[in-house]
N, C-alpha and C positions, 0 to 999 in steps of 0.2 A: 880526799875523802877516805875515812876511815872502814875496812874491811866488815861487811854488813855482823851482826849476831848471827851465827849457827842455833839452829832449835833440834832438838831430837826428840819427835813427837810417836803419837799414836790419835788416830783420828777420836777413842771416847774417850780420853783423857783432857777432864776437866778445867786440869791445872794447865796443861798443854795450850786448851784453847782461852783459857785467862792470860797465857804469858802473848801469843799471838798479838791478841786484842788489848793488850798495854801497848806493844812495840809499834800497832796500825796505827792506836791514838797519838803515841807519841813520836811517829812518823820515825821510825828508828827502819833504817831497810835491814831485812831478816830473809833468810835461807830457811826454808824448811825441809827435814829429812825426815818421812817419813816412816817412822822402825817397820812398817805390816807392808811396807810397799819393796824393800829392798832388805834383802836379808845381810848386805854388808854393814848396813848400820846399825845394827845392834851391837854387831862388833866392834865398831867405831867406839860406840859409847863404853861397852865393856873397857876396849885401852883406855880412854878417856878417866874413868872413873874405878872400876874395877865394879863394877854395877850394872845389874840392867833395868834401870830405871830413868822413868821420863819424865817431866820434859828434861832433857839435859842440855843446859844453855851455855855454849861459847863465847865471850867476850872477850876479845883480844886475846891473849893468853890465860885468862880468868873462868873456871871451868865449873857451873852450877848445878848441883842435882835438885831441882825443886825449881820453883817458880814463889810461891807465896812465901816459904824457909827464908827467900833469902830477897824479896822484895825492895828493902832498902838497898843493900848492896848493887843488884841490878838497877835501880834508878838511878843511882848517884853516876855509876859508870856509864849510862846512856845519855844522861843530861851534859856528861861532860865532854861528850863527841860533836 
């Protein structure tokens, strides 16, 4: 089994709960880290991306800032897990 998606959310972000509710349907298991709940994840995502924007999605070593930006790309890589 392949290492689940990292998300790095915030609970009203829209895109946030759109990328969630793609990975539930498509039964993809996902980590959520929520940014408002733990202040070292913002920092996370800061290394990650040089950004503080969410969702920021983890795919194996495949590093996403957006959810809808980059929709194709995230399915192809979870259909193929």
């Amino acid at each position: 089994m392949t290492k689940p998606v990292k998300i790095y959310t915030i609970p009203t972000c829209s895109d946030c709960n759109n990328a969630k509710r793609f990975f539930k349907e498509q039964q993809v298991p996902f980590e959520e880290f929520n940014c408002e709940e733990n202040e070292e994840y913002p920092k996370i995502v800061w290394e990650l991306t040089g950004k503080q924007i969410v969702p920021t999605i983890v795919i194996g070593d495949q590093v996403f800032v957006g959810f809808a930006d980059h929709f194709s790309e995230i399915h192809e890589l979870v259909s193929q897990q």
